[in-house]
MIKOL-173535 format. One record per residue (C-alpha): residue in three letters; x negated, y negated, z. Coordinates in nm, 4 decimals, padded with zeros to 6 digits. Layout:
REM MIKOL-173535
{'ALA', {X, Y, Z}}
...
END
This chain:
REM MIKOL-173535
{'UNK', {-16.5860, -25.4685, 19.9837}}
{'UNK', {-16.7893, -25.3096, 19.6467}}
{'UNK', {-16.4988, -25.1655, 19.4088}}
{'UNK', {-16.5893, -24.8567, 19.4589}}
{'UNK', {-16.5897, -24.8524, 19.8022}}
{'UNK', {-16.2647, -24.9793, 19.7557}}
{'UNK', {-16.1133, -24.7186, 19.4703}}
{'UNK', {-16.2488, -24.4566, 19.7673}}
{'UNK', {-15.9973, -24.6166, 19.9789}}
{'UNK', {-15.6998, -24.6043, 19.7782}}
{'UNK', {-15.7972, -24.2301, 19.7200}}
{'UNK', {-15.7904, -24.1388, 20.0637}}
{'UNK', {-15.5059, -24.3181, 20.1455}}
{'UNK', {-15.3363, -24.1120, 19.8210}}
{'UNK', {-15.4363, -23.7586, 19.9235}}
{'UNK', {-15.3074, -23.8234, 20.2644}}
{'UNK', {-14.9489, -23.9262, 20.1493}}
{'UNK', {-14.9054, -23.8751, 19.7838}}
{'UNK', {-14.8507, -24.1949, 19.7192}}
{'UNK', {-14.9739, -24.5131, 19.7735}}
{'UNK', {-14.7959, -24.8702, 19.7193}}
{'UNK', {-14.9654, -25.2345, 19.5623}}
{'UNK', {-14.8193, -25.4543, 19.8273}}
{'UNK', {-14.9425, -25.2319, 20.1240}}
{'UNK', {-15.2628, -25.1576, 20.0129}}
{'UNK', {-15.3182, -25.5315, 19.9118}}
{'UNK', {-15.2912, -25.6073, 20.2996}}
{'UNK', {-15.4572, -25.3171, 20.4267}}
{'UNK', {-15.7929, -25.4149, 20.2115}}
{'UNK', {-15.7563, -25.7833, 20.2157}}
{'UNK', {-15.7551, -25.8302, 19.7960}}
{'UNK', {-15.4849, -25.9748, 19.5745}}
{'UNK', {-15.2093, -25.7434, 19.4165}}
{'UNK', {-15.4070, -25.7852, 19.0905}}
{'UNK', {-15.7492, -25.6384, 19.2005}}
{'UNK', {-15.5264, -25.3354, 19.3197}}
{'UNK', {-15.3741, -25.2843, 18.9938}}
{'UNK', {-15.7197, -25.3132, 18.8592}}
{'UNK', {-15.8505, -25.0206, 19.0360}}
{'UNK', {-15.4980, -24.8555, 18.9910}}
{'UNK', {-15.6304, -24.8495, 18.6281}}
{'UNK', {-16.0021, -24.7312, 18.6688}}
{'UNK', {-15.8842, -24.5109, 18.8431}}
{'UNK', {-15.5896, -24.3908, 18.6215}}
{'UNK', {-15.8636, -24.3600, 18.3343}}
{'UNK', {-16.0480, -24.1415, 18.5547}}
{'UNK', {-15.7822, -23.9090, 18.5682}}
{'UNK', {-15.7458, -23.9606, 18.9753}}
{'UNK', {-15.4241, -24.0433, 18.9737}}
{'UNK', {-15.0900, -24.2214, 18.7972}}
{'UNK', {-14.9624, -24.5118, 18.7931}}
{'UNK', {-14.5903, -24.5629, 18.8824}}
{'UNK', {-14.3168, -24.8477, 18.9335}}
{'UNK', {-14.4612, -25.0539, 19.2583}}
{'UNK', {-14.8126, -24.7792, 19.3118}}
{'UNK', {-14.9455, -24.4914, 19.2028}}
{'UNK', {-14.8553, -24.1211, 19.2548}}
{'UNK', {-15.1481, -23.8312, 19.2658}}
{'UNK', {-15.2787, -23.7455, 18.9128}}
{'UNK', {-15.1353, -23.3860, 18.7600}}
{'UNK', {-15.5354, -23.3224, 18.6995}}
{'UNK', {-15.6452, -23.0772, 18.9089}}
{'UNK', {-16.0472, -23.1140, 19.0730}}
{'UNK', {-16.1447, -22.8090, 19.2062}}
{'UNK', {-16.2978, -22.8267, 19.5603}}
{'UNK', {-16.6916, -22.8043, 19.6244}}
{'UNK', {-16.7577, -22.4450, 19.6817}}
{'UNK', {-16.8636, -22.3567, 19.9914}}
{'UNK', {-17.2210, -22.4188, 20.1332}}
{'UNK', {-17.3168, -22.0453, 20.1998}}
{'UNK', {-17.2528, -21.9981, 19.8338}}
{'UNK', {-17.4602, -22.3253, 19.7088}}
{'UNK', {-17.7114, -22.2017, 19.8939}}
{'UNK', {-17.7812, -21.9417, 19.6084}}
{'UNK', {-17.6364, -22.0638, 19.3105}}
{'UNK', {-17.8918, -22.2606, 19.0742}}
{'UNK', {-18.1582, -22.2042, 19.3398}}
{'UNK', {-18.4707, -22.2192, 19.0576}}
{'UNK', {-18.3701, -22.5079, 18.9185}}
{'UNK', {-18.2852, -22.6646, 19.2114}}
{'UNK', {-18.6673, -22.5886, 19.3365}}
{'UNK', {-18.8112, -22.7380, 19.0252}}
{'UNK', {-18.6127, -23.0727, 19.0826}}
{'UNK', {-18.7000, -23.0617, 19.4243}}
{'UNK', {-19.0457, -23.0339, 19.2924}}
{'UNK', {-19.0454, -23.3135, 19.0619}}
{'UNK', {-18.8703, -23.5379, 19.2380}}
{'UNK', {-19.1075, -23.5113, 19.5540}}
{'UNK', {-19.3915, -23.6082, 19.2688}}
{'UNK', {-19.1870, -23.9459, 19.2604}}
{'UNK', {-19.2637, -23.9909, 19.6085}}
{'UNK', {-19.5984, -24.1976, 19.6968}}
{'UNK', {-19.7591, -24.1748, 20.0005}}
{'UNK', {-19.6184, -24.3997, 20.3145}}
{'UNK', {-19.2926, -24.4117, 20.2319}}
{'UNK', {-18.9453, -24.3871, 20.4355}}
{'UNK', {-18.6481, -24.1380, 20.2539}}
{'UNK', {-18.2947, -24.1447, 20.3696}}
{'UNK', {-18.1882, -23.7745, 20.2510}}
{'UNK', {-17.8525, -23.6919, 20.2487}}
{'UNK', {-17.7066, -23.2916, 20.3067}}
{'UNK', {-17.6985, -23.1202, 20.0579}}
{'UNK', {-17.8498, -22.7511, 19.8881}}
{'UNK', {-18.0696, -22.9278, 19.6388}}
{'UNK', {-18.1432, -23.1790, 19.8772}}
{'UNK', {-18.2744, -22.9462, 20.1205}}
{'UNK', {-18.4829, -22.7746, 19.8189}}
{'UNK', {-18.6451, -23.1692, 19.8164}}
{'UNK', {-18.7156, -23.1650, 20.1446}}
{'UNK', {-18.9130, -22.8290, 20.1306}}
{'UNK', {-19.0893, -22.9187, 19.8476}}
{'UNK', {-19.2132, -23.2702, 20.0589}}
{'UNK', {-19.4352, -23.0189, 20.3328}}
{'UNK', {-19.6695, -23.0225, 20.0744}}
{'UNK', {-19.7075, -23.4528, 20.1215}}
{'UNK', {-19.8680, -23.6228, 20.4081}}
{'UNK', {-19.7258, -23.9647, 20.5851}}
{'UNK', {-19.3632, -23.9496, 20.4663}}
{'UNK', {-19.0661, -24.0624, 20.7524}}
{'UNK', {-18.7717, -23.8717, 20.6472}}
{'UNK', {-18.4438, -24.0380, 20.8005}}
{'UNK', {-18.1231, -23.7640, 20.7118}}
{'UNK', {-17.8080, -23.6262, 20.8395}}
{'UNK', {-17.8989, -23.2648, 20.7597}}
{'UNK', {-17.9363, -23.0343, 21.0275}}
{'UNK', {-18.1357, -22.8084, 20.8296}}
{'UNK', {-18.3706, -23.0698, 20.6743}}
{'UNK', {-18.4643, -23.1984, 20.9894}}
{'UNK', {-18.5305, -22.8461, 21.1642}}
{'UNK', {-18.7160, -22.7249, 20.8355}}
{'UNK', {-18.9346, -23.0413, 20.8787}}
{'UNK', {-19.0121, -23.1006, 21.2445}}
{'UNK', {-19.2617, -22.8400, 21.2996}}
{'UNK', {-19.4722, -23.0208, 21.0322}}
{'UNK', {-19.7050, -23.3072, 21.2477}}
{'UNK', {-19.8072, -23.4365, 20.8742}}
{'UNK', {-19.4482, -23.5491, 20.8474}}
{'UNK', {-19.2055, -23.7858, 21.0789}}
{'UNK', {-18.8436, -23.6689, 21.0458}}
{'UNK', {-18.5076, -23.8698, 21.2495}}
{'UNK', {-18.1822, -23.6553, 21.2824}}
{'UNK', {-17.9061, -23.9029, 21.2589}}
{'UNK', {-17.6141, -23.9200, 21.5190}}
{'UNK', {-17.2504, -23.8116, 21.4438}}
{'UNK', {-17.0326, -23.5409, 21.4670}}
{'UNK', {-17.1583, -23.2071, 21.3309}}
{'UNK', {-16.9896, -23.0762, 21.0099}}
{'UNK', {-16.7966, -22.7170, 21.0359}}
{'UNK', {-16.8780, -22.6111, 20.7125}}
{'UNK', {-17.1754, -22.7976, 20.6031}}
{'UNK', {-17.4259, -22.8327, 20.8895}}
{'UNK', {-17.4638, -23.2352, 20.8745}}
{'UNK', {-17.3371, -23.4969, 21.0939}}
{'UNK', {-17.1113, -23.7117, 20.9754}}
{'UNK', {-16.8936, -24.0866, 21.0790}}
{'UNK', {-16.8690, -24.3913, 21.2020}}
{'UNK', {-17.2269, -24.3266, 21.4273}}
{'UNK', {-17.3861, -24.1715, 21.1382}}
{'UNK', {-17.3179, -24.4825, 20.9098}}
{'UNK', {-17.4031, -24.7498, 21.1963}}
{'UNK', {-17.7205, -24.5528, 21.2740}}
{'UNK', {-17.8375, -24.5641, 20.8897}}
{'UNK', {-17.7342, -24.9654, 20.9068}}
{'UNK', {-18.0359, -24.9450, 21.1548}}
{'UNK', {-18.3213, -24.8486, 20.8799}}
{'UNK', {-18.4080, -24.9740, 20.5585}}
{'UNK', {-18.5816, -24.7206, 20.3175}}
{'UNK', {-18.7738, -24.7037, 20.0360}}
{'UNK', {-18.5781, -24.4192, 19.8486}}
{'UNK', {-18.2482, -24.2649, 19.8936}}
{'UNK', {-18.2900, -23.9099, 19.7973}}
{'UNK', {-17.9230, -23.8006, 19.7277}}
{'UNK', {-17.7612, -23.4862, 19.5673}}
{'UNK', {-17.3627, -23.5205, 19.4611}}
{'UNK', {-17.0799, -23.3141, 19.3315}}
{'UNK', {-17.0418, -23.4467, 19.0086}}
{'UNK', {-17.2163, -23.7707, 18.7941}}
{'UNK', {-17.0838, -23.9240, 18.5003}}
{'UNK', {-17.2664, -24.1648, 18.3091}}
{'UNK', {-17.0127, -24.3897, 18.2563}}
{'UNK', {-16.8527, -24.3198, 18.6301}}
{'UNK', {-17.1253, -24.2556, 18.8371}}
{'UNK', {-17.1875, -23.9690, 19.1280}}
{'UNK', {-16.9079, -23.9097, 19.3003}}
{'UNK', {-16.8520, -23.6700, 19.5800}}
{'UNK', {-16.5503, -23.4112, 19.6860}}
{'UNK', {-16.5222, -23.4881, 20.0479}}
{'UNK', {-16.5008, -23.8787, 20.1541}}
{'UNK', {-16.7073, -23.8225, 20.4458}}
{'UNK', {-17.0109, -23.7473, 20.2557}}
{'UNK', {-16.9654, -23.9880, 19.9855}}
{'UNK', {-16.9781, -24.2555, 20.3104}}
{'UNK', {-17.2631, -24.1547, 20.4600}}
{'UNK', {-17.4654, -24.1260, 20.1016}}
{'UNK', {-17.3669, -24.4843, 19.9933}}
{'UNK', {-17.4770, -24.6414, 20.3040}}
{'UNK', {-17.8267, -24.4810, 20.2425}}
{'UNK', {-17.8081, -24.6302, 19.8831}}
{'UNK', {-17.6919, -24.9880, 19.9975}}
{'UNK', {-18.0148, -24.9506, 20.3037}}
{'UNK', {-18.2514, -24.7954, 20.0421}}
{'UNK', {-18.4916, -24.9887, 19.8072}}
{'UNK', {-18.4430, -24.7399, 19.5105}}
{'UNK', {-18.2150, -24.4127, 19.4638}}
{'UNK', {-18.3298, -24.0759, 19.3506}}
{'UNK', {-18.0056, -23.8986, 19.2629}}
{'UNK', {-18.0701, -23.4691, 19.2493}}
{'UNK', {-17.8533, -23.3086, 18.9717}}
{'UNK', {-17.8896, -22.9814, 18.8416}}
{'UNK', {-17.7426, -22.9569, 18.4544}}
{'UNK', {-17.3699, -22.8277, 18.5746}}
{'UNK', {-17.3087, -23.1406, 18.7323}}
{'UNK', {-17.3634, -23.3636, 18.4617}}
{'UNK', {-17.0750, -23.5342, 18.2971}}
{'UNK', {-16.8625, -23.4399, 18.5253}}
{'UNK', {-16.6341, -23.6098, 18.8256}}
{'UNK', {-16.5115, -23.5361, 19.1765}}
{'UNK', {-16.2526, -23.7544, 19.3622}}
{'UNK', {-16.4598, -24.0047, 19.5391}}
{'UNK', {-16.6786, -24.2389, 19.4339}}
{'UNK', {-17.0639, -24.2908, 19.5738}}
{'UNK', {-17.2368, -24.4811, 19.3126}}
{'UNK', {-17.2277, -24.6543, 18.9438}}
{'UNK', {-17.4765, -24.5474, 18.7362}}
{'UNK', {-17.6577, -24.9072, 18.7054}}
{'UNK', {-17.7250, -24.8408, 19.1176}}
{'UNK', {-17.9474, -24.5055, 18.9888}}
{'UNK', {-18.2877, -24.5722, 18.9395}}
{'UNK', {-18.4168, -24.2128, 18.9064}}
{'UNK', {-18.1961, -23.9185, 18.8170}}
{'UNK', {-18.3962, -23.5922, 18.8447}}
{'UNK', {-18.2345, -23.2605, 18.6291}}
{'UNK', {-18.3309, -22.9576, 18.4992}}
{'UNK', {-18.3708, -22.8805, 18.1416}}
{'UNK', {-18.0620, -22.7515, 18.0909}}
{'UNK', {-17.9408, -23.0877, 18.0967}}
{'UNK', {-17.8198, -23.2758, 17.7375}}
{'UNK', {-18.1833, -23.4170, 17.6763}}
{'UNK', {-17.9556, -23.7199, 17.5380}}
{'UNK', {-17.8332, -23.8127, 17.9082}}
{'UNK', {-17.9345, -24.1284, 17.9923}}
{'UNK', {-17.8726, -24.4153, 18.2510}}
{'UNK', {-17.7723, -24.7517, 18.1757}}
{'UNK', {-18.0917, -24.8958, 18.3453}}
{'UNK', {-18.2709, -24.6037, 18.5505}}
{'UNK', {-18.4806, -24.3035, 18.4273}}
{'UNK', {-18.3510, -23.9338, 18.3526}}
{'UNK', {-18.6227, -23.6690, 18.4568}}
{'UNK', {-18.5719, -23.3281, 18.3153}}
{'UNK', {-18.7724, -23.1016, 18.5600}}
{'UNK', {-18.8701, -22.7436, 18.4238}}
{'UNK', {-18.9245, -22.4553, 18.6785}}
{'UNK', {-19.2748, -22.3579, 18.5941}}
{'UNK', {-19.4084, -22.7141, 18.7216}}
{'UNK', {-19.6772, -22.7813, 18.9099}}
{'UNK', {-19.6001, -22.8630, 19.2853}}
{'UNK', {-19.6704, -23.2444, 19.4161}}
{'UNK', {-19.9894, -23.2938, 19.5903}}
END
């Protein structure tokens, strides 16, 4: 198990009972008492939670919840177009996207009717009804159990359907991503789903519009050394930068892919 899939873990196991004990969760993940305390500490840097005598308690740091999808659905919407733009321009012809749910992934995905022989694998409702009208384009609605408030599927059939596939790009869009952290994700059903399309993907294209830089949510998808393309908007620190992938600062008058 990756350490961050791990740290995701503890911090489920933590918002569930408000505390969480070494000894128990050293059994429950198969790892010595000293790799827990190592993520205790990560994870206490973070500002996640606190370490205490025997565990760790939740952190007095409060991280607001995603707001709701109705309302992403208009906020940032031109910058999210112009980094759906770009990043479809880092798309060649031929290949196979995993695309997670998400507002400015769903900007992506309109931005891709403009291509020709792409297979688009996702869990988005919307993504795959906005793209199966389109006979230029292939598009597979994963299994799972539909989402109440975002209108994705989601679990244990979503995940062992993407173990079926292995893409060329995962095309993801998170809460939050930190450069030193990584993207992380508010709910840990979504941060599952888009780290299995990473770990089945060839390359990641992480979507981020400029209020989600340097920032975190509670659970972890990514490090930032797993990023090879990071698309933003020029609003973004023009300093950001990746330890081994490529920042792309996408401005709203560009051209569209063709």
């Amino acid at each position: 198990m990756w350490s961050h899939e791990r740290q995701s873990r503890i911090l489920e196991e933590l918002s569930r009972d408000g505390k969480v004990y070494t000894n128990r969760l050293a059994d429950l993940l198969e790892v010595s008492r000293e790799t827990i305390r190592r993520d205790f500490l990560e994870l206490e840097e973070c500002g996640n939670l606190r370490r205490v005598h025997g565990g760790a308690v939740l952190s007095d740091r409060e991280i607001p919840p995603e707001p709701a999808f109705s309302d992403r659905m208009t906020a940032n919407a031109e910058a999210k177009r112009a980094i759906g733009r770009h990043a479809a321009g880092l798309v060649p012809p031929g290949s196979t996207l995993f695309i997670d749910a998400g507002t400015t992934t769903l900007a992506f995905a309109h931005e891709l009717l403009l291509l020709r022989d792409i297979r688009i694998i996702t869990n988005s409702i919307e993504i795959a009804q906005l793209v199966a009208p389109h006979d230029t384009l292939e598009v597979l609605l994963l299994g799972g159990k539909p989402h109440v408030e975002v209108p994705a599927t989601y679990g244990e059939l979503t995940l062992s359907e993407i173990d079926r596939f292995l893409a060329d790009f995962a095309v993801i869009s998170p809460v939050a991503f930190d450069a030193t952290r990584g993207a992380t994700d508010y709910e840990l059903h979504e941060a599952e789903v888009a780290r299995k399309m990473i770990r089945c993907s060839r390359s990641c294209i992480m979507l981020c519009h400029a209020d989600k830089l340097s920032t975190e949510s509670r659970v972890a998808i990514c490090r930032p050394e797993e990023v090879d393309h990071l698309v933003t908007d020029v609003k973004a620190d023009p300093r950001f930068a990746l330890p081994r992938g490529q920042v792309h600062f996408a401005a709203e008058d560009e051209a569209a892919p063709r």
